[in-house]
C-alpha positions, 0 to 999 in steps of 0.5 A: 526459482519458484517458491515451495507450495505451504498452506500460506502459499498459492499459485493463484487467486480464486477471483470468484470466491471473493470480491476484487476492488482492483483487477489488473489484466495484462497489463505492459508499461514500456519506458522506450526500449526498457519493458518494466512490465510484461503482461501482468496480471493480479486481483486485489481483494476489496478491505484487505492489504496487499503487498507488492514485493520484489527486488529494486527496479522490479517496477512496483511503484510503476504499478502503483501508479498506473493503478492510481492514474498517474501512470498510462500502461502501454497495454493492457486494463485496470479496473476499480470497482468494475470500472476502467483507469484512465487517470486519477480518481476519487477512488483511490488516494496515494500516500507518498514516500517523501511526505508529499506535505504542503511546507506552508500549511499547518497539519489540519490544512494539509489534511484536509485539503483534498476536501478543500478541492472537492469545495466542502465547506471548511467547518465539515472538512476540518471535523472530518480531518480532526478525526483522521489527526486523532485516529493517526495519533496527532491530536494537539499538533492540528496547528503545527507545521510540516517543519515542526514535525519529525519524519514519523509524524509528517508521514502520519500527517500524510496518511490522515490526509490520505484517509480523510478523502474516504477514497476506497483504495489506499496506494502507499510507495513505501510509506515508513521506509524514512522512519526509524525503526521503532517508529516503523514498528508502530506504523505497522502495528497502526496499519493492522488497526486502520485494515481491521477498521476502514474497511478500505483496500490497500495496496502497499509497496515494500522492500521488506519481507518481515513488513510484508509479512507482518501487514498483509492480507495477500503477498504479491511476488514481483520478479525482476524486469519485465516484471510479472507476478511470480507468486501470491501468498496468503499468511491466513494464519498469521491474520487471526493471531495478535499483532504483539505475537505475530513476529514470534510465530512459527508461520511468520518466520517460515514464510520470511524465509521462503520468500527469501529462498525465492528472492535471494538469487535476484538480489545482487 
């Protein structure tokens, strides 16, 4: 079912009018016999964030990991800044589902251990990881451990760690779905503030229509397997207006409920 045309819904990207971080062109990922992807295309506008959004098995989190390396496609090209994926890089930094934290190290190691491979001295690796404690909202647990921590904190230990490699593409697989859902809600608040201020590009798996649309800049519509892009939508109205008030906006409820009129006969 295709999606009804609105001022915050388009077909397409204009790439030339605005400047891509990430460009993934027909790209293909076959697991044996089982074709997740087929031949899918999409732009990923530099310093906004960009919502991939489907129903279960639709293959976003193979996207996401073949952007950041981890996965090889079976055709097709991705592109960071103009240049090819061939595996992990610098560029781009993953925040994990499960935490992905080092059980045996304390908040500040665990931030700033990307740092610690790229061989930084240790004094300038834990200012730079101090910040990003603080920005994420920790400041005081720096000598804590992952199992002192509840599940909020250890996923903003998570994305501080992430955030303090000063990658330019941020790929986060479903980061607050283990969280409650007022801590959910102030993550979302949180990432709205990182977007504005990081002048970073994310990209950001979701099972949630009303996350997604809260957060992005740009909604990518996945069908079911072999996934392509079905739609792209951009809440442009919704990004000039207040975080606290989004949720009450008339264009916020429209757009969640015309992405469900195009996902609901794919949910079983």
């Amino acid at each position: 079912m295709a999606m009804p045309q609105t001022d915050s819904t388009i077909a397409t990207i204009d790439s030339g009018k605005q400047d891509i971080a990430v460009s993934v062109r027909n790209v293909t990922k076959n697991y044996g016999p089982v074709e997740a992807l087929k031949d899918l295309s999409l732009d990923f506008p530099r310093g906004q964030l960009t919502s991939l959004l489907g129903p279960s098995g639709c293959g976003k989190t193979t996207l996401l990991k073949i952007i950041a390396g981890l996965l090889d496609p079976t055709a097709g090209d991705i592109e960071v800044d103009g240049k090819a994926v061939d595996g992990p890089g610098p560029d781009r930094a993953f925040v994990f589902q499960d935490f992905a934290l080092l059980p045996w190290a304390s908040v500040i190691r665990n931030v700033s251990f990307g740092l610690e491979l790229r061989g930084m001295a240790k004094s300038e690796r834990e200012d730079i990881a101090s910040k990003y404690i603080k920005d994420v909202g920790l400041a005081g647990f720096e000598k804590s451990y992952p199992h002192e921590l509840s599940g909020g904190m250890r996923q903003r230990v998570g994305l501080a760690r992430a955030l303090s490699v000063d990658a330019d593409v941020l790929l986060m697989d479903e980061p607050f779905s283990a969280v409650d859902e007022q801590t959910r809600r102030k993550f979302q608040e949180d990432l709205l503030a990182l977007v504005a201020n990081e002048n970073k590009t994310f990209i950001f798996v979701t099972h949630s229509i009303e996350e997604a649309v809260y957060v992005s800049d740009q909604i990518a519509i996945l069908l079911p397997r072999p996934s392509r892009v079905s739609d792209i939508i951009r809440p442009t109205g919704l990004r000039e207006k207040d975080s606290h008030s989004i949720r009450r906006d008339p264009e916020y409820l429209d757009i969640v409920d015309e992405i469900w009129d195009s996902l609901r006969s794919y949910v079983e």
